[in-house]
mmCIF entry with sequence, helices, sheets and N, C-alpha, C, O atoms, coordinates in Angstrom:
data_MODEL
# 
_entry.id   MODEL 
# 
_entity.id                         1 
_entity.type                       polymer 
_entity.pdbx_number_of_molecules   1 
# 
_entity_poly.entity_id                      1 
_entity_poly.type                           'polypeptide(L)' 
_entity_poly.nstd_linkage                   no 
_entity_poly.nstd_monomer                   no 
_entity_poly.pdbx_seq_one_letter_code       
;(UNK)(UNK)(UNK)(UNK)(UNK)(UNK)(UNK)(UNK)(UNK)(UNK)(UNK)(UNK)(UNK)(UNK)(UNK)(UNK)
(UNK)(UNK)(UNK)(UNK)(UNK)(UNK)(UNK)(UNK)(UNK)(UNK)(UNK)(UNK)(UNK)(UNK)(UNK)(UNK)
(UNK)(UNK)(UNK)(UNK)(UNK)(UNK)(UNK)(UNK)(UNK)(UNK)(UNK)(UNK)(UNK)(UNK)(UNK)(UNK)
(UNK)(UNK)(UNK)(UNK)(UNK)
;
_entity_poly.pdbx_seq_one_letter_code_can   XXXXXXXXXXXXXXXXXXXXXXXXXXXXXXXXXXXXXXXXXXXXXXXXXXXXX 
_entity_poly.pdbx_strand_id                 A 
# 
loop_
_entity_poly_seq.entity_id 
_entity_poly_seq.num 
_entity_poly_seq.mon_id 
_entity_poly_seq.hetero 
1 1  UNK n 
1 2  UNK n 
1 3  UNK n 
1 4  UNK n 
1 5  UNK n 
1 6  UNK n 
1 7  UNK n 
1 8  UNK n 
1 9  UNK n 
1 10 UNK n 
1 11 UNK n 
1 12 UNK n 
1 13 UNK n 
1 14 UNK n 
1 15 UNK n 
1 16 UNK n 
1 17 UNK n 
1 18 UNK n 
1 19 UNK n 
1 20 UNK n 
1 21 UNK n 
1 22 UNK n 
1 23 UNK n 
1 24 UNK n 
1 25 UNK n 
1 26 UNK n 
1 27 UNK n 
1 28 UNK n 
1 29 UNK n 
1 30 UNK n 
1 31 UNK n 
1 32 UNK n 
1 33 UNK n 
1 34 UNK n 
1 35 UNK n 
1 36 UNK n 
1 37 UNK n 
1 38 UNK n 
1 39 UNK n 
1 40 UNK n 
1 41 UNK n 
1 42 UNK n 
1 43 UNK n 
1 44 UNK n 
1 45 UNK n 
1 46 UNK n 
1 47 UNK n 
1 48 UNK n 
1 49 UNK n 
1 50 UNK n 
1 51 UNK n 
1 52 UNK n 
1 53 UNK n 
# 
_struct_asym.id          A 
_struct_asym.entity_id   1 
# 
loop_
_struct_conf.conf_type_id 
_struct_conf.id 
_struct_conf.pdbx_PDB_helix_id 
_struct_conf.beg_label_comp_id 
_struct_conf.beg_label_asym_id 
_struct_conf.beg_label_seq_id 
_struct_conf.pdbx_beg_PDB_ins_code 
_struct_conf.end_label_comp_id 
_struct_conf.end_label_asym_id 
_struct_conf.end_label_seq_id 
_struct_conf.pdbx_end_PDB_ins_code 
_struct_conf.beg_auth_comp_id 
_struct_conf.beg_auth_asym_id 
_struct_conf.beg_auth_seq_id 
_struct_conf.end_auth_comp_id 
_struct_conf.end_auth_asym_id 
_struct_conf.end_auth_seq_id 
_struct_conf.pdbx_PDB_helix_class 
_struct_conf.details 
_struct_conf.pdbx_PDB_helix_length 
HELX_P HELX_P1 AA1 UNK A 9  ? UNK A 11 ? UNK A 9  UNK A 11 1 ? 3  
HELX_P HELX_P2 AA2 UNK A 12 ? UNK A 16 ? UNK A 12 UNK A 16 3 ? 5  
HELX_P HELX_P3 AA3 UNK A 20 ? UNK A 24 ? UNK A 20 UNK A 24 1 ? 5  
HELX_P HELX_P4 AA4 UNK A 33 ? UNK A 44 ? UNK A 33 UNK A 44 1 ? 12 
# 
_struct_conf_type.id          HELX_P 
_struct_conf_type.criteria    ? 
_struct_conf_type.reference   ? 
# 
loop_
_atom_site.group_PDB 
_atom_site.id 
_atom_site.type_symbol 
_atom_site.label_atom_id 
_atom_site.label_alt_id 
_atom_site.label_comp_id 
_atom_site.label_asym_id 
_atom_site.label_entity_id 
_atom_site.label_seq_id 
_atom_site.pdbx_PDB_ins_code 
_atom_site.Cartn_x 
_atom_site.Cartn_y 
_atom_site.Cartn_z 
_atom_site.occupancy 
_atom_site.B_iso_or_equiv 
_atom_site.pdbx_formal_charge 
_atom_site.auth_seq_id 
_atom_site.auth_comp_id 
_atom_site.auth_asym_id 
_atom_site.auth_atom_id 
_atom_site.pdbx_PDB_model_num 
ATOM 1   N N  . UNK A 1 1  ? 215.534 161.874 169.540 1.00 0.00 ? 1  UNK A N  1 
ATOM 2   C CA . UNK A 1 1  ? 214.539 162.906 169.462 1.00 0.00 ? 1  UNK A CA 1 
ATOM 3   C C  . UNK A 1 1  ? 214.871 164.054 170.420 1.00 0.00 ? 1  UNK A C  1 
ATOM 4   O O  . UNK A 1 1  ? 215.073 165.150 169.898 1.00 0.00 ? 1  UNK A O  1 
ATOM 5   N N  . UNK A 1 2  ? 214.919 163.994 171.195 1.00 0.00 ? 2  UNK A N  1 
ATOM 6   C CA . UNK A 1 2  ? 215.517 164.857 172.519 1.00 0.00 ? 2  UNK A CA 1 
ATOM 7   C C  . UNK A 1 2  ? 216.579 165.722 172.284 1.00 0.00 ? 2  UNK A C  1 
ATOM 8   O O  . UNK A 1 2  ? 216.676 166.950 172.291 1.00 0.00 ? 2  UNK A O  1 
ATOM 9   N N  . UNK A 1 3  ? 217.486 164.657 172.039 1.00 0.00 ? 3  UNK A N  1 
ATOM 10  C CA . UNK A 1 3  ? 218.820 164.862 171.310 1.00 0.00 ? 3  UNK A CA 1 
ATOM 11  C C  . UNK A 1 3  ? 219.135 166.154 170.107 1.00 0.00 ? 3  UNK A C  1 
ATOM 12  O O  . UNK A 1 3  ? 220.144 166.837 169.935 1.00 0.00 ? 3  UNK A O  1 
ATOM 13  N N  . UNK A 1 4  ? 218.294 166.145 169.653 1.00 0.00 ? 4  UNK A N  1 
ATOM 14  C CA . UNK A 1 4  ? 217.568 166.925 168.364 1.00 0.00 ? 4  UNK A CA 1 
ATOM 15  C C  . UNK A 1 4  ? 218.129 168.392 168.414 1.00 0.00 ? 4  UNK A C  1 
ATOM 16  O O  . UNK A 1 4  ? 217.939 169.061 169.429 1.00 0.00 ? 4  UNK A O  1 
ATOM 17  N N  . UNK A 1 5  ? 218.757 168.864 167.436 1.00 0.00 ? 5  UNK A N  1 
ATOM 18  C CA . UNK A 1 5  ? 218.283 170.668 167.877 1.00 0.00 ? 5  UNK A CA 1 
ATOM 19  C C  . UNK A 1 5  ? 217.457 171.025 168.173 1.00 0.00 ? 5  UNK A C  1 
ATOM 20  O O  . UNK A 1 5  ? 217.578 171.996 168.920 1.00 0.00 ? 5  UNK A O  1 
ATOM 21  N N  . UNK A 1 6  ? 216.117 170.601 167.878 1.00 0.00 ? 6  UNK A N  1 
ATOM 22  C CA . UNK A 1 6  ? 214.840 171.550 168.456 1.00 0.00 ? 6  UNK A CA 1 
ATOM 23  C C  . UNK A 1 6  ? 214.032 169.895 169.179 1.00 0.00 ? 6  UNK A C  1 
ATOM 24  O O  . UNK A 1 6  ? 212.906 169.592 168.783 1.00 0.00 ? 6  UNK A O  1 
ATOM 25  N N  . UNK A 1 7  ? 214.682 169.093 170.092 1.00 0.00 ? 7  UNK A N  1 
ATOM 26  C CA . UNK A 1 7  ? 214.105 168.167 169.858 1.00 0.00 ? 7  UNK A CA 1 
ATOM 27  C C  . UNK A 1 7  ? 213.386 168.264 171.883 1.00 0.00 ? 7  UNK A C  1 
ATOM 28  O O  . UNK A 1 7  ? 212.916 167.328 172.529 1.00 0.00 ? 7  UNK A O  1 
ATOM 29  N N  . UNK A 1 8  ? 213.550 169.471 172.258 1.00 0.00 ? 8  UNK A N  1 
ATOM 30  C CA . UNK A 1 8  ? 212.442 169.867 173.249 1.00 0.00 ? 8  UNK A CA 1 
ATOM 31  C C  . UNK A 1 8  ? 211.369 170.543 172.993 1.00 0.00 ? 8  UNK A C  1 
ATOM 32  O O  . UNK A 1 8  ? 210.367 170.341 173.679 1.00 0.00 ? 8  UNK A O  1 
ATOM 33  N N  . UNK A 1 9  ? 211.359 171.341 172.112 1.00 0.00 ? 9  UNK A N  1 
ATOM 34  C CA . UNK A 1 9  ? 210.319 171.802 170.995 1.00 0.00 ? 9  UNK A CA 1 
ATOM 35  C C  . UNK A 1 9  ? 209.391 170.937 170.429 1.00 0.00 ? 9  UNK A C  1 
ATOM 36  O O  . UNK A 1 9  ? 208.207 171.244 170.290 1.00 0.00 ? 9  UNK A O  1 
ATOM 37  N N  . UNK A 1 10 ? 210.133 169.275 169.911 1.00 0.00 ? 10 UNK A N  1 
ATOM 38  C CA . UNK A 1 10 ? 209.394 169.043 169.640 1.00 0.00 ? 10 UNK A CA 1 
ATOM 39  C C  . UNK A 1 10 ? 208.486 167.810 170.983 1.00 0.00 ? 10 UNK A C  1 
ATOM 40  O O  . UNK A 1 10 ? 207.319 167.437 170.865 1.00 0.00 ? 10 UNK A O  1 
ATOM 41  N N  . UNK A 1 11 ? 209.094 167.555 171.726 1.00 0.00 ? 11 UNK A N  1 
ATOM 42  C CA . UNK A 1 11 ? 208.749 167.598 173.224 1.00 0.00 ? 11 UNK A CA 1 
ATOM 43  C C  . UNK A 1 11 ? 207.190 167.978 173.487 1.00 0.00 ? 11 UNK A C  1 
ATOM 44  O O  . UNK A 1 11 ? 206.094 167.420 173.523 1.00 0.00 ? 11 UNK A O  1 
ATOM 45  N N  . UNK A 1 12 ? 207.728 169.190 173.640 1.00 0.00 ? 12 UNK A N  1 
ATOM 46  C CA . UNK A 1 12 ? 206.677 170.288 174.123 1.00 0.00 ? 12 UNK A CA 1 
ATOM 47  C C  . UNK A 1 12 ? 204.715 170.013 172.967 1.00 0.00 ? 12 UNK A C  1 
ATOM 48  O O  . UNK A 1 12 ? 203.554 169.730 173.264 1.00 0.00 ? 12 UNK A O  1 
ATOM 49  N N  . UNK A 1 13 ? 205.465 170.321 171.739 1.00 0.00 ? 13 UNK A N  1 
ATOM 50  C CA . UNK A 1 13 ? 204.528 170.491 170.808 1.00 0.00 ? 13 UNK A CA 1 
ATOM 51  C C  . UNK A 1 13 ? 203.823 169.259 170.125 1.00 0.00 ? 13 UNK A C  1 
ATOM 52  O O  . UNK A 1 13 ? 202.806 169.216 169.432 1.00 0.00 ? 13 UNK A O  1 
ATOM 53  N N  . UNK A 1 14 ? 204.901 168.030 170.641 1.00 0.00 ? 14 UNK A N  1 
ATOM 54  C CA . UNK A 1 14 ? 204.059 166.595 170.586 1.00 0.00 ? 14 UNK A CA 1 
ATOM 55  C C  . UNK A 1 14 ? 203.271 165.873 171.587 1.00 0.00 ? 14 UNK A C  1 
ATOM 56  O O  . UNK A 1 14 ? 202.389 165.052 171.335 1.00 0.00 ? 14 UNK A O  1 
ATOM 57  N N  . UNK A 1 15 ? 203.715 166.298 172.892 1.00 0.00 ? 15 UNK A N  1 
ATOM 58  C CA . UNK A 1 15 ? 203.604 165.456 173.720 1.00 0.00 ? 15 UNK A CA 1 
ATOM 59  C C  . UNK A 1 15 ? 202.948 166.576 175.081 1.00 0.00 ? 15 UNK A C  1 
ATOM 60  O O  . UNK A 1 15 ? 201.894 166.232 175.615 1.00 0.00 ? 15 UNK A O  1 
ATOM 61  N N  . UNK A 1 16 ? 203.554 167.700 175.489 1.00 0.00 ? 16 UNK A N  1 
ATOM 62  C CA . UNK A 1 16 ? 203.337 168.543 176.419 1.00 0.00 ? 16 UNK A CA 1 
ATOM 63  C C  . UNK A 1 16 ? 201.865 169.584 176.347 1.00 0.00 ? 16 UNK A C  1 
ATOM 64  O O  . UNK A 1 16 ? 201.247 170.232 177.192 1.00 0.00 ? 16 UNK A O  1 
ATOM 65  N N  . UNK A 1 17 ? 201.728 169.376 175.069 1.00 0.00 ? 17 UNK A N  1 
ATOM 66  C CA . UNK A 1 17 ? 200.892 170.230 174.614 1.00 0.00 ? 17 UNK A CA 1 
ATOM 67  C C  . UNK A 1 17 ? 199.586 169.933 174.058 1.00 0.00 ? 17 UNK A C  1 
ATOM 68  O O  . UNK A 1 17 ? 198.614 170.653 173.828 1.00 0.00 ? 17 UNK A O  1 
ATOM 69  N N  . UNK A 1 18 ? 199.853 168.398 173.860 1.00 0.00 ? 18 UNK A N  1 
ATOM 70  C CA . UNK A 1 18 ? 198.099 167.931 173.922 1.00 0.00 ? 18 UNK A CA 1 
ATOM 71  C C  . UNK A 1 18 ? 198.212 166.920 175.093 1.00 0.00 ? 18 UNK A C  1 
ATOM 72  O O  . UNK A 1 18 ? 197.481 165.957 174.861 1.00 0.00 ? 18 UNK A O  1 
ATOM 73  N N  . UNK A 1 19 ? 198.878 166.804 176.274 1.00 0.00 ? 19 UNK A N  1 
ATOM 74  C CA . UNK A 1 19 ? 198.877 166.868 177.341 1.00 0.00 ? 19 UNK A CA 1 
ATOM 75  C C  . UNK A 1 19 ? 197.632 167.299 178.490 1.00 0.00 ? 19 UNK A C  1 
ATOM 76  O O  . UNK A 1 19 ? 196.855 166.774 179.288 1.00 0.00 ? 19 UNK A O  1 
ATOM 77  N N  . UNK A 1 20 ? 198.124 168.906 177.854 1.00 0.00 ? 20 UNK A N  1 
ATOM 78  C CA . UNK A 1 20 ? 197.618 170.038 178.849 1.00 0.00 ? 20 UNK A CA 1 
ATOM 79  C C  . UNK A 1 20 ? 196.592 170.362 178.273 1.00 0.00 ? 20 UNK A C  1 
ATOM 80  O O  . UNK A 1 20 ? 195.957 171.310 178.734 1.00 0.00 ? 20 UNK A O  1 
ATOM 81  N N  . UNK A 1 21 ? 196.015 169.529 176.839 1.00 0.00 ? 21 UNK A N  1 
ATOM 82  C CA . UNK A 1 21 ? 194.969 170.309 176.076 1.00 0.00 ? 21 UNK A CA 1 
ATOM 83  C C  . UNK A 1 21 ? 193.640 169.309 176.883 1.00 0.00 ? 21 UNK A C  1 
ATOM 84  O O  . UNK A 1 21 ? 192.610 169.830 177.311 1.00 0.00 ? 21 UNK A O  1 
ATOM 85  N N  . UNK A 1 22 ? 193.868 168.147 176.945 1.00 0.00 ? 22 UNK A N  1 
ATOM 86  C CA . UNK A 1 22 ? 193.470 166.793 177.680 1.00 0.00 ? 22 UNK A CA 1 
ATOM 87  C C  . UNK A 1 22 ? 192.771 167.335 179.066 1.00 0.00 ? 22 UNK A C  1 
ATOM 88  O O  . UNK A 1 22 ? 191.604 167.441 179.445 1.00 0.00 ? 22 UNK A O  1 
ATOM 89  N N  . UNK A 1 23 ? 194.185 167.653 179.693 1.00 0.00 ? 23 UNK A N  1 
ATOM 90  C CA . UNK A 1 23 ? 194.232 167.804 181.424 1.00 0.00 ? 23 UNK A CA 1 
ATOM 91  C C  . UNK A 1 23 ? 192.566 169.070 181.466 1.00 0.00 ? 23 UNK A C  1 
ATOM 92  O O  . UNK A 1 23 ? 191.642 168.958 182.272 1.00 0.00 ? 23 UNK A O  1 
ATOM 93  N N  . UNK A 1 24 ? 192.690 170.319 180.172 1.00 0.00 ? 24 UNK A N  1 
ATOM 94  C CA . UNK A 1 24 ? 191.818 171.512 180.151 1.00 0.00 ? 24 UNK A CA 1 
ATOM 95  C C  . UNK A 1 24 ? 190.932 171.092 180.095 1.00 0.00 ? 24 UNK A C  1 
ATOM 96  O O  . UNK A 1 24 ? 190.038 171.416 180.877 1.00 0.00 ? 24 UNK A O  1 
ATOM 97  N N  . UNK A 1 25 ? 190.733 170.025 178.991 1.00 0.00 ? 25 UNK A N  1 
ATOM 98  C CA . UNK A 1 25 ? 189.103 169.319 179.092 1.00 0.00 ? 25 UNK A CA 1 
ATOM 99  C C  . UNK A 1 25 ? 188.430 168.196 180.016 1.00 0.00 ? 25 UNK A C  1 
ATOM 100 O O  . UNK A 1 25 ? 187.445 167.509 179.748 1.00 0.00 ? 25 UNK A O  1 
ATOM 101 N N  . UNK A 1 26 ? 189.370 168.185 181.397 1.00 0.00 ? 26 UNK A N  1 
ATOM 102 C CA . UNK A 1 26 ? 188.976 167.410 182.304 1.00 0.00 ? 26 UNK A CA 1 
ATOM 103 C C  . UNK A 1 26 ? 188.900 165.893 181.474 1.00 0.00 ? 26 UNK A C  1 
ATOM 104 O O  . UNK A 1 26 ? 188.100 165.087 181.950 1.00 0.00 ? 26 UNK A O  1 
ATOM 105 N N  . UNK A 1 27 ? 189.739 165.436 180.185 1.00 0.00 ? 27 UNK A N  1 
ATOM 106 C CA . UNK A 1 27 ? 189.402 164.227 180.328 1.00 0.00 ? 27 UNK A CA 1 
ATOM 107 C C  . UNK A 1 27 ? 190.801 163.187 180.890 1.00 0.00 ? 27 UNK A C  1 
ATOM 108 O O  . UNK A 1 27 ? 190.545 161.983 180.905 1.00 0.00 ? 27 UNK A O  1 
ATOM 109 N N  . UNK A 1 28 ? 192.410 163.654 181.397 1.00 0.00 ? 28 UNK A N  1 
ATOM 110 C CA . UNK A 1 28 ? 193.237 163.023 182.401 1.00 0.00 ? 28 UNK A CA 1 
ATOM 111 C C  . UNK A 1 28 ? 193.313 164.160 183.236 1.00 0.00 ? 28 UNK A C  1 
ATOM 112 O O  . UNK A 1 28 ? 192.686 165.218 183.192 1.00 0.00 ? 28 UNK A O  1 
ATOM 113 N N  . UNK A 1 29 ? 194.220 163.743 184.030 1.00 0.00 ? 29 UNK A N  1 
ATOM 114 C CA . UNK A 1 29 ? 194.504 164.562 185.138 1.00 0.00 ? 29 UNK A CA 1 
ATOM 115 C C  . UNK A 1 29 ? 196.183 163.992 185.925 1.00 0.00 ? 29 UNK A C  1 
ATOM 116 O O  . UNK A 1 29 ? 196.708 162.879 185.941 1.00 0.00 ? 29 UNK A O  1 
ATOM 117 N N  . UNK A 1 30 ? 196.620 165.284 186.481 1.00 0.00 ? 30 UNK A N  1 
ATOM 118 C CA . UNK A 1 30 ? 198.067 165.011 186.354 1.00 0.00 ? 30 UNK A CA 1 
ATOM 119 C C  . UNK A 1 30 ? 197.937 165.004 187.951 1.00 0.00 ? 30 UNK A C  1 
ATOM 120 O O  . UNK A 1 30 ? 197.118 165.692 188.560 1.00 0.00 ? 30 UNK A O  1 
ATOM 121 N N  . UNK A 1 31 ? 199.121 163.882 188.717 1.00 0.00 ? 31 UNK A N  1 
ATOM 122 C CA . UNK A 1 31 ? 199.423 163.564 189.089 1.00 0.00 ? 31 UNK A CA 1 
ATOM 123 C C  . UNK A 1 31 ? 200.684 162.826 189.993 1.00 0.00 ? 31 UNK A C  1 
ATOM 124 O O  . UNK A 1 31 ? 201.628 162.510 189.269 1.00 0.00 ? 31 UNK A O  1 
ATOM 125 N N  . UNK A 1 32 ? 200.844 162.538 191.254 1.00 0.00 ? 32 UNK A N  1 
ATOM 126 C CA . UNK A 1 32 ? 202.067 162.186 191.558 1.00 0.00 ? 32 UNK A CA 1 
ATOM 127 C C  . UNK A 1 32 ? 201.327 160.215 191.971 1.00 0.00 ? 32 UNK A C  1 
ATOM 128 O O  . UNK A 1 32 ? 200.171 159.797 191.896 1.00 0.00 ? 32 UNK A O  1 
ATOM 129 N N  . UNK A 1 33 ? 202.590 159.513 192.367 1.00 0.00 ? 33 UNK A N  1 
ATOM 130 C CA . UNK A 1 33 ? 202.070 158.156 193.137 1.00 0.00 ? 33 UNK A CA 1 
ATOM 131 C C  . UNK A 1 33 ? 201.285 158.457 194.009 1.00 0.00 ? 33 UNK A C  1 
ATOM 132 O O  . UNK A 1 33 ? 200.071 158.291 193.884 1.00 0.00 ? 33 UNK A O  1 
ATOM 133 N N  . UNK A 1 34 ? 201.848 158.958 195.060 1.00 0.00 ? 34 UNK A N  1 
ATOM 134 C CA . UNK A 1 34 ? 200.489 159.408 196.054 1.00 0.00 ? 34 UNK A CA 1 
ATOM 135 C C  . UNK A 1 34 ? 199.664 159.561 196.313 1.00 0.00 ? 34 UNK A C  1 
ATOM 136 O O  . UNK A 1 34 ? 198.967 158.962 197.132 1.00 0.00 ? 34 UNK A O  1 
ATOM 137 N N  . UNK A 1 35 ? 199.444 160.517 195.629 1.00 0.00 ? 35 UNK A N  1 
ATOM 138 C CA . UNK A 1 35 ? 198.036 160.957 195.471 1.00 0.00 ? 35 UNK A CA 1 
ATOM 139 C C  . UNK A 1 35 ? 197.301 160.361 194.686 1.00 0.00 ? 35 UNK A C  1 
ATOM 140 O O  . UNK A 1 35 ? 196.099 160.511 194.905 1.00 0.00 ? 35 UNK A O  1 
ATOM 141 N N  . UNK A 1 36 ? 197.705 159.451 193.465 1.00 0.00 ? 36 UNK A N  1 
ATOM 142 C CA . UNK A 1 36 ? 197.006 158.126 192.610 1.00 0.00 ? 36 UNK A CA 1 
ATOM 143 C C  . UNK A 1 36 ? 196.459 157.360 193.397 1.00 0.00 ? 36 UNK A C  1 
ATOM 144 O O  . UNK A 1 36 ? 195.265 157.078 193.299 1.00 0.00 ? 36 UNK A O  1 
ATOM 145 N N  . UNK A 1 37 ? 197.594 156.673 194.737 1.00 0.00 ? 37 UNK A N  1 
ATOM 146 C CA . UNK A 1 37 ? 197.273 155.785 195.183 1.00 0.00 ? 37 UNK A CA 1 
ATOM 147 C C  . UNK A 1 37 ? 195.605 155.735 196.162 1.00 0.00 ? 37 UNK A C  1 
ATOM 148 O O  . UNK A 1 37 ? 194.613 155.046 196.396 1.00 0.00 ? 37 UNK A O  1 
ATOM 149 N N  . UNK A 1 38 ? 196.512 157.487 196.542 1.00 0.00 ? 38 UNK A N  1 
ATOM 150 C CA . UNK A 1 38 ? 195.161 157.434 197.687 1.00 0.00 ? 38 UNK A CA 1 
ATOM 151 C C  . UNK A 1 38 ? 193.878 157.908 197.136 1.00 0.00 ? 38 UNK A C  1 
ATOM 152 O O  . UNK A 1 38 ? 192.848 157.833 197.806 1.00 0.00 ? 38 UNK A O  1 
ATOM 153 N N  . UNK A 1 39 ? 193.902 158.459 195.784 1.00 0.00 ? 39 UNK A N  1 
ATOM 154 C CA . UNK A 1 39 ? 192.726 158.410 195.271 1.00 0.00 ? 39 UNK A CA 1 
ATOM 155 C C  . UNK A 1 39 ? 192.015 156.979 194.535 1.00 0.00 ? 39 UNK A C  1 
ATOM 156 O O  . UNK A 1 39 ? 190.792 157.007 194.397 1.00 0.00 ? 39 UNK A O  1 
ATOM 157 N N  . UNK A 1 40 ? 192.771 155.730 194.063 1.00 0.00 ? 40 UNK A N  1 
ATOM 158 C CA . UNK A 1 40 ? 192.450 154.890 194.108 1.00 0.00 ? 40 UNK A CA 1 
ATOM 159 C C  . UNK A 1 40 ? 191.885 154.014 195.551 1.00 0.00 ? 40 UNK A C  1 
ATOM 160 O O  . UNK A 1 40 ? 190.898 153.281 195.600 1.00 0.00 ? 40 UNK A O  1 
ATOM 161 N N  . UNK A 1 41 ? 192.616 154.268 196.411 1.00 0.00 ? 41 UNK A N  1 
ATOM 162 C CA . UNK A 1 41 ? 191.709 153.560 197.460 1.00 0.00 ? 41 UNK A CA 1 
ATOM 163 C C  . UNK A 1 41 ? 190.296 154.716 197.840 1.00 0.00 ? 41 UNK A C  1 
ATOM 164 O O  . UNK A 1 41 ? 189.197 154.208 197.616 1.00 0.00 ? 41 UNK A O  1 
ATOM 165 N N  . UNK A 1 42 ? 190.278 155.853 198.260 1.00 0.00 ? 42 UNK A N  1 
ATOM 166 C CA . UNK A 1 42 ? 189.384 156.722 197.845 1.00 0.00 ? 42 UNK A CA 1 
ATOM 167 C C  . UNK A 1 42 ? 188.085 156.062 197.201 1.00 0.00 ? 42 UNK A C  1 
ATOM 168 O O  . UNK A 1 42 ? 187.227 155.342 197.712 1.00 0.00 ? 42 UNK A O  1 
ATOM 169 N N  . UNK A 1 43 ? 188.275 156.700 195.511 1.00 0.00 ? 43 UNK A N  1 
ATOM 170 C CA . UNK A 1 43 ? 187.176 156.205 194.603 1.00 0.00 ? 43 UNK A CA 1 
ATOM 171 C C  . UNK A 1 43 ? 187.010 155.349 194.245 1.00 0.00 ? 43 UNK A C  1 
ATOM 172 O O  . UNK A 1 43 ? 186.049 155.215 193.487 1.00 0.00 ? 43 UNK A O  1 
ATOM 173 N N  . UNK A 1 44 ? 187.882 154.183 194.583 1.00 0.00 ? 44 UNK A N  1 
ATOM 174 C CA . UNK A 1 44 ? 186.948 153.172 193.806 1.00 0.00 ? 44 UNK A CA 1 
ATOM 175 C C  . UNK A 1 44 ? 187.442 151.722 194.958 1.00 0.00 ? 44 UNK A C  1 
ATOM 176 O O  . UNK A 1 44 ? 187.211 150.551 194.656 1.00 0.00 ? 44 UNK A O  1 
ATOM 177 N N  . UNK A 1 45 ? 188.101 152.129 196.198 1.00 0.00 ? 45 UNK A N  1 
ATOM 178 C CA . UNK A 1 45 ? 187.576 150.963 197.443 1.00 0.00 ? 45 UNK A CA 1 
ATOM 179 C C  . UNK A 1 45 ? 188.876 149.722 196.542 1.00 0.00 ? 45 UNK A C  1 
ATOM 180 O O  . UNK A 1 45 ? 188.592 148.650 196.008 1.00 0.00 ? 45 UNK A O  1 
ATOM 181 N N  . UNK A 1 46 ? 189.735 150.126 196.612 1.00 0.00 ? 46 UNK A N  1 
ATOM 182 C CA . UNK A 1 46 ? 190.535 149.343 195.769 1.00 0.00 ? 46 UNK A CA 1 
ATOM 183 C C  . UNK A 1 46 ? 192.710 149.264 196.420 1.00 0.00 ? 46 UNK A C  1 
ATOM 184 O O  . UNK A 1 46 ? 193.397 150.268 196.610 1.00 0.00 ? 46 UNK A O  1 
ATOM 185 N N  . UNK A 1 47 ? 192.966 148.482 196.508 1.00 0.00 ? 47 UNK A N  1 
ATOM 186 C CA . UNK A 1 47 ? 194.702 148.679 196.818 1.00 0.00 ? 47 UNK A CA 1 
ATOM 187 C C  . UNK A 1 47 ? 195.485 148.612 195.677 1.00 0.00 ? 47 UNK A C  1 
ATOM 188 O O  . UNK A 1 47 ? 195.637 147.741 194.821 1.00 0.00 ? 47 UNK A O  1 
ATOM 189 N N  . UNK A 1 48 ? 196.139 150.164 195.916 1.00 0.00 ? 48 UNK A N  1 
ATOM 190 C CA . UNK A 1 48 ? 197.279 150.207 194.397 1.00 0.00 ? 48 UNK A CA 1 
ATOM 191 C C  . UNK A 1 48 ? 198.270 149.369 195.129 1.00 0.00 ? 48 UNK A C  1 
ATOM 192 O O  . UNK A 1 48 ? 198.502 149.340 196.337 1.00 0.00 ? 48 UNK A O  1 
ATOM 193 N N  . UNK A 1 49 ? 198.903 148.575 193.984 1.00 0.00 ? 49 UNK A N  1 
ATOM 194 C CA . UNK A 1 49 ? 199.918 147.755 193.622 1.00 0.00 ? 49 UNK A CA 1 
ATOM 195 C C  . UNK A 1 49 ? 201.014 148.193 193.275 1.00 0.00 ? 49 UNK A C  1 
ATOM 196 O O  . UNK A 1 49 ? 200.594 148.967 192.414 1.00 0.00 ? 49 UNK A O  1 
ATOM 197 N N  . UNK A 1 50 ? 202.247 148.339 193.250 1.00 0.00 ? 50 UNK A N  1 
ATOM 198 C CA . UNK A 1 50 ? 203.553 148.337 192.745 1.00 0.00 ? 50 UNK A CA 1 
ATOM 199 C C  . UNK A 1 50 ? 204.019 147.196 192.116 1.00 0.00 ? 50 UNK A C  1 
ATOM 200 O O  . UNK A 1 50 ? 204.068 146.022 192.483 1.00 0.00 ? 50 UNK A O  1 
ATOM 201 N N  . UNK A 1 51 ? 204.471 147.964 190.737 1.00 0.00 ? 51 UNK A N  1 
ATOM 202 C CA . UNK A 1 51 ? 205.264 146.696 189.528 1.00 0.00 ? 51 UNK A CA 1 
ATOM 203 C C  . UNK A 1 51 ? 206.760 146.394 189.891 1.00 0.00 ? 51 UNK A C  1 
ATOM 204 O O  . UNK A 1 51 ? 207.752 147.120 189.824 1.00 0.00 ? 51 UNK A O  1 
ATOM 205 N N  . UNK A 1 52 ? 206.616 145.152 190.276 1.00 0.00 ? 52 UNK A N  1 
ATOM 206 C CA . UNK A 1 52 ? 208.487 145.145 190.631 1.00 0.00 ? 52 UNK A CA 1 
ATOM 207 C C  . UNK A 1 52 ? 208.569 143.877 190.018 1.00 0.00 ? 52 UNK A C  1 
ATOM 208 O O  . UNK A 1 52 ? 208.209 142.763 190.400 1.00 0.00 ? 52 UNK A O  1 
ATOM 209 N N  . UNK A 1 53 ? 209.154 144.303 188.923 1.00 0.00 ? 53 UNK A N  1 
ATOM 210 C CA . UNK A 1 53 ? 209.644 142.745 187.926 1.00 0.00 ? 53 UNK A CA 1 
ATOM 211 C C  . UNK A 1 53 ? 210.777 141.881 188.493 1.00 0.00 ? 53 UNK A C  1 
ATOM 212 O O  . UNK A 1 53 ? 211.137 140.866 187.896 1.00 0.00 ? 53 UNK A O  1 
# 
């Protein structure tokens, strides 16, 4: 897909773009680990975990 001639296009217009349509209507919100983490201990009194298989 990527790979694609237009396959950042379609990137953008599948994935980037109801993304940001989401993020506008406040229903996700973008993010790094960090700041996940420390807003999980924050709001909801809780310790983020790391997946290490």
């Amino acid at each position: 897909m990527l790979t694609a001639s237009n396959g950042l296009a379609m990137i953008e217009s599948t994935v980037l773009v109801p993304l940001a349509a989401l993020r506008d209507q406040g229903k996700v919100v973008s993010t790094d680990y960090t700041t996940l983490a420390a807003t999980w201990r924050t709001a909801y009194g809780a310790v983020p975990t790391i997946y290490r298989p």
